[in-house]
LUMVORO-126767 format. One record per atom (N, C-alpha, C, CB): residue number from 0; z, x, y; residue in three letters; atom name. Coordinates in pm, whole numbers, plus 32768, in hexadecimal, padded with zeros to 4 digits. Atoms other than C-alpha are relative to their C-alpha. Glycine has a CB too. Layout:
NUM/Z/X/Y/ALA/CA
...
end
This chain:
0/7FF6/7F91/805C/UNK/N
0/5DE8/A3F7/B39B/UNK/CA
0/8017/8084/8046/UNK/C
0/7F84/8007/7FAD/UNK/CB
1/8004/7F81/7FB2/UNK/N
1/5DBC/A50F/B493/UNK/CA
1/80B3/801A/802B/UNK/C
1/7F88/7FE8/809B/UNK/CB
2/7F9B/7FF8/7FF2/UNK/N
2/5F30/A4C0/B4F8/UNK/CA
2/805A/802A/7F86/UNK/C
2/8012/7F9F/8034/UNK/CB
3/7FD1/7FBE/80A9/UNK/N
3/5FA6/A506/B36F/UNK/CA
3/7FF7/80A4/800D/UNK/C
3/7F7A/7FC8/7F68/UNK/CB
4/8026/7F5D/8036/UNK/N
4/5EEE/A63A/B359/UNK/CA
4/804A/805D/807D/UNK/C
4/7F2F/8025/7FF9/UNK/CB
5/7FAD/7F8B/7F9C/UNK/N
5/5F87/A6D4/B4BC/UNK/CA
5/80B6/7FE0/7FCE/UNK/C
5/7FDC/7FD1/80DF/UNK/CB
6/7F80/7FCD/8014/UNK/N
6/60E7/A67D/B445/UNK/CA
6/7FEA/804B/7F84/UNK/C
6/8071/7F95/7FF8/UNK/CB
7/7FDD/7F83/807C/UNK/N
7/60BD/A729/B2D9/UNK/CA
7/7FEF/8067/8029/UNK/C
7/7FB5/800B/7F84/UNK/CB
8/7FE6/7F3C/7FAB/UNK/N
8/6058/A85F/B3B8/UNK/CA
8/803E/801B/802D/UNK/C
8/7FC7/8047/805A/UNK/CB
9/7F8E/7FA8/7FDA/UNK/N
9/616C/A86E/B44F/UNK/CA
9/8066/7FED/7FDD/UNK/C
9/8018/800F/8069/UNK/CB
10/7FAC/8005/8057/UNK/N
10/6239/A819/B36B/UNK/CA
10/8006/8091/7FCB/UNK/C
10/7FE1/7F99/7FA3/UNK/CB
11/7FD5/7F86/805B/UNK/N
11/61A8/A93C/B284/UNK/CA
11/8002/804D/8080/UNK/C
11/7F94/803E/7F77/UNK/CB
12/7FD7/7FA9/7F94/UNK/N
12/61A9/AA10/B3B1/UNK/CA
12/809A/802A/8001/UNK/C
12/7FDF/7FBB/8083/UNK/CB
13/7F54/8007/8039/UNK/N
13/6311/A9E5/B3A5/UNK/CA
13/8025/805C/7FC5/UNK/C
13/802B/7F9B/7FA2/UNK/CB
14/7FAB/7FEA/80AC/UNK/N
14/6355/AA34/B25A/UNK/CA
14/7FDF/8097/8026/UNK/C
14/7FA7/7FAC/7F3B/UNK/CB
15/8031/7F67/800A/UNK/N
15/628B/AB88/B28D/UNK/CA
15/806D/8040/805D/UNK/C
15/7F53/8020/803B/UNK/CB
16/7FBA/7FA1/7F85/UNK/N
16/633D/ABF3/B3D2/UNK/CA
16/80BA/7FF2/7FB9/UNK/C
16/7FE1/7F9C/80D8/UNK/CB
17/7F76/7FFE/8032/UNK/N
17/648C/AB96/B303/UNK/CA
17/8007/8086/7FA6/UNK/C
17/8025/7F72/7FA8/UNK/CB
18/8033/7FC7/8057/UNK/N
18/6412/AC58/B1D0/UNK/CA
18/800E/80B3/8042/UNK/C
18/7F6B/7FB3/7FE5/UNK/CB
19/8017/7F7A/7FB8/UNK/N
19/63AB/AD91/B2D6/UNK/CA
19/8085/803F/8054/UNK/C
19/7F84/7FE8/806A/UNK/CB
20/7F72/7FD5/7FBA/UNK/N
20/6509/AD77/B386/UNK/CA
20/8053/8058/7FA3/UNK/C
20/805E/7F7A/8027/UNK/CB
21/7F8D/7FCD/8076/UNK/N
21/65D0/AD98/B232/UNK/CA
21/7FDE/8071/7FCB/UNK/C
21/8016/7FA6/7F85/UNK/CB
22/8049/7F69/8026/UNK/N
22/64D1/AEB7/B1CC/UNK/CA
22/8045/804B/805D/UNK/C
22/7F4E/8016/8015/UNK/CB
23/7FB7/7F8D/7FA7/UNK/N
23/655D/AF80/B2FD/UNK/CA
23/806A/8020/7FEC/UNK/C
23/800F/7FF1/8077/UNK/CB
24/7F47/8000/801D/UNK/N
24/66D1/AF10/B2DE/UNK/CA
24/7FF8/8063/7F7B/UNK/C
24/805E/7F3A/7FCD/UNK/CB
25/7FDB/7FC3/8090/UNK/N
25/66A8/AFA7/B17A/UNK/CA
25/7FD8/809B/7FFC/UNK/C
25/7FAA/7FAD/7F82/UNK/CB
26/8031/7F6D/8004/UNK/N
26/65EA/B0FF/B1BA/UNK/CA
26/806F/801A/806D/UNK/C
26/7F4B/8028/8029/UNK/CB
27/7FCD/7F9F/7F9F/UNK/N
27/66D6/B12B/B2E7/UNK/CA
27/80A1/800F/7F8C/UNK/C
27/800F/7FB1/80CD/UNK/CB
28/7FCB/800D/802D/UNK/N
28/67E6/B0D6/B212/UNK/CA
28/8001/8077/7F64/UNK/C
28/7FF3/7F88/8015/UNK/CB
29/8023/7FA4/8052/UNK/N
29/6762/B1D1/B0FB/UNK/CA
29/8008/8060/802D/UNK/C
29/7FA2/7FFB/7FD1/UNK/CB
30/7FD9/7F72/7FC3/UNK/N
30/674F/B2FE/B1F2/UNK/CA
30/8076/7FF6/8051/UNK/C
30/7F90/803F/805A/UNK/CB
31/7F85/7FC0/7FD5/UNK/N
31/6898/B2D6/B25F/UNK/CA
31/8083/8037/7FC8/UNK/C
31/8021/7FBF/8040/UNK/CB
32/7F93/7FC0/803D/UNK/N
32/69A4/B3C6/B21B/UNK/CA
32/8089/7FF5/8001/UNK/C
32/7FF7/805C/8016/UNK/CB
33/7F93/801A/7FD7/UNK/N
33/6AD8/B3A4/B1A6/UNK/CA
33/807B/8064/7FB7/UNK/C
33/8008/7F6F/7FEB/UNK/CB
34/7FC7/7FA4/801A/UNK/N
34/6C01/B47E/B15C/UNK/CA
34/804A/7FD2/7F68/UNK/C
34/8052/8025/8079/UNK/CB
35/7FCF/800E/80C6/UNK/N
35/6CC4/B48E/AFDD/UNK/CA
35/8077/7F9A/802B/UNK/C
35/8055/80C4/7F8C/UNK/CB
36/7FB1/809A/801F/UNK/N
36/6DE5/B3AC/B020/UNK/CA
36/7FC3/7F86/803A/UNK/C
36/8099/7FFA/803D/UNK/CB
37/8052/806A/7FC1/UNK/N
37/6CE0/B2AE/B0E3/UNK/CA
37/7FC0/7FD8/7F57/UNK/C
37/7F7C/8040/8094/UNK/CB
38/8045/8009/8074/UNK/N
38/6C4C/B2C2/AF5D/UNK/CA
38/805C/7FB3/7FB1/UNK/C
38/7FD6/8082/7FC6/UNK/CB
39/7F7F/802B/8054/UNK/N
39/6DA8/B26E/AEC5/UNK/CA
39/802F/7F60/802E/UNK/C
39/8089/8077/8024/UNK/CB
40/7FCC/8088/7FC1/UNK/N
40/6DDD/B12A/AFA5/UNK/CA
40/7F96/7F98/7FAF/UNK/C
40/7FF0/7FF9/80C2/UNK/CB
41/8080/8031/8012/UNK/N
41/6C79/B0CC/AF6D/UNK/CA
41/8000/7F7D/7F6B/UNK/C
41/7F9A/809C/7FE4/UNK/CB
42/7FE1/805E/8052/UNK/N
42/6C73/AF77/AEA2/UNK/CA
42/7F55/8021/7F96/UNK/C
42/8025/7F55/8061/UNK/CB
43/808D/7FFA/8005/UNK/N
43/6AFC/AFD2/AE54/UNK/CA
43/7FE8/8038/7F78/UNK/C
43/7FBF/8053/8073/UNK/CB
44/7FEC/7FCA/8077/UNK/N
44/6B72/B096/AD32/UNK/CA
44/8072/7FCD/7FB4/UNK/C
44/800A/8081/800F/UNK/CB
45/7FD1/7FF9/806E/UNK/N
45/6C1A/B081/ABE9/UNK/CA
45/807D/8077/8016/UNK/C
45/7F8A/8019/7F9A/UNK/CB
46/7F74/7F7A/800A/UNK/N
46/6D9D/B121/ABA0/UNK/CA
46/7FA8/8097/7FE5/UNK/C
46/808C/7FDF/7F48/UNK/CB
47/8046/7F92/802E/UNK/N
47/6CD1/B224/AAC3/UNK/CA
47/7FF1/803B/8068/UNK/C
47/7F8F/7FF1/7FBC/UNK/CB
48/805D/7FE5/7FCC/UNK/N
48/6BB7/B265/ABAF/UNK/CA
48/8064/8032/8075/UNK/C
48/7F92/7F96/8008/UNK/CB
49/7FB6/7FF1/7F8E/UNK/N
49/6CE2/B28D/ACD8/UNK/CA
49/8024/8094/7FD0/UNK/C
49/807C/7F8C/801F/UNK/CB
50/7FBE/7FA2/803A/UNK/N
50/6D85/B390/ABEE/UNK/CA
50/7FD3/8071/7FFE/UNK/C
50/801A/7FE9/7F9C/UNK/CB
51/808F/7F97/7FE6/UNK/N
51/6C56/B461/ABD4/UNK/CA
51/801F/8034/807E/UNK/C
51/7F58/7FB2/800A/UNK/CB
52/803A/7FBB/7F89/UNK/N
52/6C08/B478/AD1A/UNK/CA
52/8082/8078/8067/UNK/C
52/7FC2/7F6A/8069/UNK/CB
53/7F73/7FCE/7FBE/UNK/N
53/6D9E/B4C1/AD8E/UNK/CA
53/7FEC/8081/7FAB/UNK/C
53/80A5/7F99/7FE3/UNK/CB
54/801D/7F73/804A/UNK/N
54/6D4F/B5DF/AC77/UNK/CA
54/7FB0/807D/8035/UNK/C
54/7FB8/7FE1/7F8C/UNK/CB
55/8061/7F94/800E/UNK/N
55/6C10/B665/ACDD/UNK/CA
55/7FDA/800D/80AC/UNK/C
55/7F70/7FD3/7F8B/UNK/CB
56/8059/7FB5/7F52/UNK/N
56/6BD6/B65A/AE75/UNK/CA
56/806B/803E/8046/UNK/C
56/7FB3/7F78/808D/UNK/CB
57/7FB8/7F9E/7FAB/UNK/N
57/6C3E/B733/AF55/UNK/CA
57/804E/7FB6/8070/UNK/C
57/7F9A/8067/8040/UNK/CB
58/7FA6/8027/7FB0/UNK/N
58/6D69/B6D1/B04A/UNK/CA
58/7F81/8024/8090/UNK/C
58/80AA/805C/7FEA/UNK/CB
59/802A/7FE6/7F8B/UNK/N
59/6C9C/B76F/B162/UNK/CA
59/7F4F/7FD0/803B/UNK/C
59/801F/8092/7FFC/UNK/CB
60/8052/8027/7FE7/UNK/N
60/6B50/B6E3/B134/UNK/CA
60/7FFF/7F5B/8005/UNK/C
60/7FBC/8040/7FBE/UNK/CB
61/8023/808D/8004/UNK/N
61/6AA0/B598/B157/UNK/CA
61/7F95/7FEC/7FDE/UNK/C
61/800B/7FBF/8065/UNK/CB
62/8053/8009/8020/UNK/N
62/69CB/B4E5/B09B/UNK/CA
62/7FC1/7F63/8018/UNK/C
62/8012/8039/7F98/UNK/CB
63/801A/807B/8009/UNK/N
63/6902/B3C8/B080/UNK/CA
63/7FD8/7FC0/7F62/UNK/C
63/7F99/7FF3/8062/UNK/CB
64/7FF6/804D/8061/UNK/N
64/68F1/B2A5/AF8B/UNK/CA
64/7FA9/8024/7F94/UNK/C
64/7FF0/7F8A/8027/UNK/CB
65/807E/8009/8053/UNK/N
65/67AA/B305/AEB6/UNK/CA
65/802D/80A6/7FE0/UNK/C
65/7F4E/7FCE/805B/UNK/CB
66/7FCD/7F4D/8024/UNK/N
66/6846/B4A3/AEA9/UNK/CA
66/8095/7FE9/7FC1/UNK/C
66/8014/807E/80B0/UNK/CB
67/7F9E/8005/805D/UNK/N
67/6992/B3FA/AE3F/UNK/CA
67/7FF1/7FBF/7F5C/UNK/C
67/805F/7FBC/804A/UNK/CB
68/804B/8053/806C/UNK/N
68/68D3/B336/AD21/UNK/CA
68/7FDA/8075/7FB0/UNK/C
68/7F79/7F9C/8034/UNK/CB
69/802C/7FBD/8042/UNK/N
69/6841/B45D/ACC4/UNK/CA
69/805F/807B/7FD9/UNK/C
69/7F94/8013/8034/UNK/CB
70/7FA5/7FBE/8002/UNK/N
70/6968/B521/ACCA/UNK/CA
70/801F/7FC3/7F6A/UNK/C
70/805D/7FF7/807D/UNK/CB
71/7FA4/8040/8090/UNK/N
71/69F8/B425/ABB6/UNK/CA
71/7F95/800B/7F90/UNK/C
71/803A/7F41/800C/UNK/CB
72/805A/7FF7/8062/UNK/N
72/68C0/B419/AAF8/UNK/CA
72/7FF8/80A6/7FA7/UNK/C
72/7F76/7FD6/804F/UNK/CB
73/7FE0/7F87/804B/UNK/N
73/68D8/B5A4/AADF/UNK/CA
73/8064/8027/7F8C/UNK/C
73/801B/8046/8053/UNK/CB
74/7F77/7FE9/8071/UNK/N
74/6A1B/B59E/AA4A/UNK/CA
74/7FF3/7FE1/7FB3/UNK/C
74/8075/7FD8/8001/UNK/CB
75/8019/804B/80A7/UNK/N
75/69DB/B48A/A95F/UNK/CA
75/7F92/8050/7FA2/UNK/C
75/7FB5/7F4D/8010/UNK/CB
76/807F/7FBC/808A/UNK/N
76/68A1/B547/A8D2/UNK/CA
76/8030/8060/7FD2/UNK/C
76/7F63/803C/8025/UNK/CB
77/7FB4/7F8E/803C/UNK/N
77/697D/B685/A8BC/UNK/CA
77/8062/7FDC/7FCE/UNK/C
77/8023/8060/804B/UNK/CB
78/7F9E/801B/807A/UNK/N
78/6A88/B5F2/A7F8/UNK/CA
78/7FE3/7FC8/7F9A/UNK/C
78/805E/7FBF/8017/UNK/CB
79/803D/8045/807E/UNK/N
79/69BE/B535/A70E/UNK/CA
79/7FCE/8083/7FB0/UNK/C
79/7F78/7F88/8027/UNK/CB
80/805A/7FA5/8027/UNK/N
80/6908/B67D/A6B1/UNK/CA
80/8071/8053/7F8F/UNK/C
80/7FB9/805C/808E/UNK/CB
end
């Protein structure tokens, strides 16, 4: 039995350190910036949601994914209004 219980630990062990990898990939992946036609390629979005953003960011800045989200969300709430 003792042999069971050390592989399910490192089994879940595993799983966690997988789990904790993809957490990083994704926050690093969240703070990184990217410029307005990098937004337009971007499969990640919707025609719309592309359209927006080619509308509303600045050629000279850069943003990241969660400030371009909220970029589109602005708009949409100000045109619904």
């Amino acid at each position: 039995m003792k042999g069971i219980g050390g592989a399910l630990a490192m089994f879940t062990k595993k799983e966690t350190d997988q789990k904790k990898n993809l957490e990083e990939t994704e926050q690093q992946h969240n703070d990184t910036e990217y410029k307005k036609e990098q937004f337009a390629d971007a499969r990640q979005f919707s025609r719309l949601e592309k359209d927006i953003l080619v509308a509303v960011l600045s050629e000279e800045k850069t943003y990241t994914v969660q400030a371009a989200q909220q970029h589109i969300q602005q708009f949409m709430n100000g045109e619904a209004q």
